[in-house]
C-alpha positions, 0 to 999 in steps of 0.5 A: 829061527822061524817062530810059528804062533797060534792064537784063539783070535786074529791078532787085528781083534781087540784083546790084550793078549792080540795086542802083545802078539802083535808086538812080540812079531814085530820085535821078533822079525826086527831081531832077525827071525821069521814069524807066521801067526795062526789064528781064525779068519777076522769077519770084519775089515782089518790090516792085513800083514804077510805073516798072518795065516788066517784059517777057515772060521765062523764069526761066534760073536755079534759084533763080529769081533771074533771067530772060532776055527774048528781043530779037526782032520780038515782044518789040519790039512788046510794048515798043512797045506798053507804052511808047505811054502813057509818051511822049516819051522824051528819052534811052535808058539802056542799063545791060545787057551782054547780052539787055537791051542787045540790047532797048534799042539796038533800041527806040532805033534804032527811035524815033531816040533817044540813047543812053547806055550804062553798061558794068558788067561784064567780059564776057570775065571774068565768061564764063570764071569761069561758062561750061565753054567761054567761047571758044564763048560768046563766039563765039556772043555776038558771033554773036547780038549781029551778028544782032540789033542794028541795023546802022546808025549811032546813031539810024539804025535803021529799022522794015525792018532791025528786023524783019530782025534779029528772033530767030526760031527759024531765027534762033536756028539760025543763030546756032548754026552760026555760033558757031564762025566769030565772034570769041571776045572780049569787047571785040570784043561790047561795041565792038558796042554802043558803035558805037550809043552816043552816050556810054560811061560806066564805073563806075572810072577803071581799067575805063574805061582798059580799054575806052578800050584795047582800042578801044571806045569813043574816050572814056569818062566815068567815073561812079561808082555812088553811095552813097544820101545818105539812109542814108550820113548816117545811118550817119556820124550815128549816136552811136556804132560798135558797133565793140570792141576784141577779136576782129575782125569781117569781112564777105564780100558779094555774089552767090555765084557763081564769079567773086566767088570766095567758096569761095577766101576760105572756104578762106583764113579756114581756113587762116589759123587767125584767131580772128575773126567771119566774116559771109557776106551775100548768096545765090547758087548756091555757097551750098550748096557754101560751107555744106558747106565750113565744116561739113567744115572746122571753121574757128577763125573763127566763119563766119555766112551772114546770107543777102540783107539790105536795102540800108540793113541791110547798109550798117548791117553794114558799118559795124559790122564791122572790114574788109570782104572784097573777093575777085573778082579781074580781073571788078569794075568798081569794086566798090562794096562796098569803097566803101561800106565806106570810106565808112563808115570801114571798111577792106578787104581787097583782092584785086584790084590795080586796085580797091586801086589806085583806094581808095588808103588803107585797105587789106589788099592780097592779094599774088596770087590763091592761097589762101596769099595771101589768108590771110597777108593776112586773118592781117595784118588781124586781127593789126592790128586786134586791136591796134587799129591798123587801116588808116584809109580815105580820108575824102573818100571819103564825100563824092565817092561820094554819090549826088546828085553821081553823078546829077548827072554823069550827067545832064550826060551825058544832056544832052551826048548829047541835044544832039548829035544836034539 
């Protein structure tokens, strides 16, 4: 099959869901099949690979990091244009919450094509921990999503309504006015999108009952993001962990950015008074409120910020430290990082009860979301794995998160999706 994807940010960009793009294309184009991936242009240096189809974007961030693509009439005759020599298509895949949804369910009712579509974030979670008035954006989401999808059934779309829906800068006006009008819930925008899905899939079991919930979608399949097979069988086939007895060693990785809530765990690993190694991965906008936080609070903990780090190299880290932190609490929709972790042989310390729920063995469970919390449960950690008695993760794990077997899955549902509409 030829698989085209579409996301909201490059797939060289920092993100869990990009890291799990990246690794469905690459399983996929080893099982046989071809894959485009439709995202904004990157606005910094980047690898570039023959499958990606950058569209026109504006950076939206300082760092550059990421860019938005506006769904509109001249955006969709640029796609067109660009994908006329990567025809025939067989199914659209549509792993985006926002701009690159908008693209994608547009290209897919104008070239009467299926879709599948993988909801990664809590919409209404993510905007409220980053947004000053969430109820507006949301308004105004739901508001901009009314004005640019396609009105009809799945594969229904036609060129007329297209380029009736096309963002205009009046259009843009109207979506503004009509802002405070429109409903201010997150599972009203994405049941939008599921409305031109032939399938919905969910990265968990615990969010795909949520959007099964809250009328989203009738049925959802879960899908896991996988583990790449490659670099999981040479971490477990290494001769030996660098892991010692002593001083415990805890990792924090992700996007520093409010939802994640690395300044609550910074503020946790002081209060605790652990005498333990603490290594902050990834990169973000709270980078320099986290630096200066530590600088002025002079923790017992040794705190190191080891910036972004290659795929293979942070799965290396992960296996060398004592637990992996887990703090967002309410946005996940799996968490993969507390996976791979486990996977590895690494335990955690989880803040969010439904991602402590679905590891199940292995953990530190924080017993609410303050502070005091998260740092009797990091005291916790430290005391058992100092004994060395740590928790032990479940080992099937490893096995049921590979890669190979998630594309697998998945492709049964692109085929699923194909065949209903023959």
């Amino acid at each position: 099959m030829h698989v085209v994807m579409f996301a909201d940010q490059h797939l060289e960009s920092l993100g869990g869901a990009q890291v799990s793009m990246r690794l469905q294309k690459r399983f996929l184009e080893r099982a046989g099949h071809v894959v485009t991936v439709v995202a904004p242009r990157l606005h910094r240096p980047a690898r570039d690979d023959a499958a990606y189809l950058d569209l026109p974007s504006i950076p939206i961030t300082p760092d550059r990091e990421y860019a938005l693509s506006w769904p509109g009439v001249r955006t969709d005759r640029f796609l067109d244009a660009e994908m006329g020599a990567r025809l025939p298509v067989d199914v659209v895949h549509v792993q985006a919450d926002f701009w690159g949804a908008f693209i994608g369910h547009r290209y897919a009712a104008r070239h009467g094509l299926p879709v599948v579509h993988t909801m990664h974030n809590r919409v209404d979670v993510g905007i409220e921990a980053t947004a000053p008035f969430p109820g507006l954006v949301l308004r105004a989401l739901n508001a901009w999503a009314r004005k640019v999808l396609p009105s009809g059934a799945p594969l229904h779309g036609n060129a007329p309504n297209a380029e009736r829906s096309g963002a205009s800068p009046r259009d843009r006006r109207a979506i503004a006015r009509s802002a405070a009008a429109g409903p201010a819930d997150g599972w009203a925008f994405l049941r939008q999108l599921a409305r031109l899905s032939r399938a919905v899939t969910a990265p968990s079991s615990h969010f795909a009952g949520r959007l099964e919930n809250h009328g989203v979608a009738d049925a959802v399949d879960v899908i896991w993001n996988g583990i790449d097979d490659d670099v999981l069988d040479a971490a477990l086939g290494a001769e030996a962990s660098e892991r010692r007895p002593g001083r415990p060693r805890f990792i924090w990785l992700g996007r520093m950015s409010p939802e994640k809530r690395l300044l609550p765990f910074l503020e946790a690993v002081v209060a605790s008074g652990i005498d333990a190694e603490v290594e902050i991965v990834g990169g973000g906008a709270q980078l320099r409120a986290a630096r200066r936080l530590i600088e002025r609070s002079s923790p017992t903990a040794s705190v190191i910020f080891a910036g972004r780090l290659p795929y293979a190299e942070t799965l290396r880290r992960l296996a060398d430290a004592d637990a992996v932190v887990q703090t967002s609490i309410g946005f996940e929709t799996q968490g993969m990082t507390v996976f791979e972790a486990a996977s590895l042989g690494t335990p955690a310390v989880v803040s969010d009860p439904d991602i402590a729920a679905e590891l199940g063995s292995g953990i530190w469970a924080v017993a609410d979301a303050t502070v005091p919390a998260l740092a009797q449960a990091l005291r916790h950690a430290a005391t058992d794995i100092a004994a060395g008695t740590p928790v032990a993760p479940d080992p099937s794990i490893a096995e049921r998160f590979r890669q190979s077997s998630r594309t697998a899955a998945m492709v049964d549902v692109y085929a699923r999706a194909v065949a209903a509409g023959r």
